[in-house]
N, C-alpha and C positions, 0 to 999 in steps of 0.2 A: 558648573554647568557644562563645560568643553567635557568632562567625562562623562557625564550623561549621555551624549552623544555620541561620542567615540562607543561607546557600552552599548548603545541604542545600533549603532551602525555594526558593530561587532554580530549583536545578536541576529541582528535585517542578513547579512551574511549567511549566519552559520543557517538559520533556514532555510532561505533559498537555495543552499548546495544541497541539504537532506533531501528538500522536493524532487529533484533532479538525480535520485540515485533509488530512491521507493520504489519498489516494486509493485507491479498491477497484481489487485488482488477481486476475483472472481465472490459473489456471493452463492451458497450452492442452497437453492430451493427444497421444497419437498421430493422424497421418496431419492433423495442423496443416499450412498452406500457410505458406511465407515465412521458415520456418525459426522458427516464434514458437513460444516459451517461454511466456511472459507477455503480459496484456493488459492494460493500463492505463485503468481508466475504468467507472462506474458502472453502463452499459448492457451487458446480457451480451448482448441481441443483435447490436450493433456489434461488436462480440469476434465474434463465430460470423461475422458479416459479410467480417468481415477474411481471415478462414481460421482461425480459433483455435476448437479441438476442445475446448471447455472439459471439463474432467478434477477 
């Protein structure tokens, strides 16, 4: 049981630090250039730079 927990709290960890390191990522709308979906990265107007119709 003690390591279920310990395992359990390991895991609660190592999440919480990924959240905290993710990058913002933009969705790009219609009439987007480049075929882009997604934008990677915390300035939206690099995203709109690029051709991403943010949506």
């Amino acid at each position: 049981m003690r390591t279920l927990v310990t395992f359990s709290f390991a895991l609660m960890v190592l999440f919480s630090t990924t959240a905290i390191f993710a990058e913002d990522c933009f969705l790009c709308g219609n009439g987007s250039t480049n075929g882009c979906q997604q934008c990677r990265g915390k300035d939206r107007k690099a995203c709109e730079e690029k051709g991403c119709k943010i949506s």
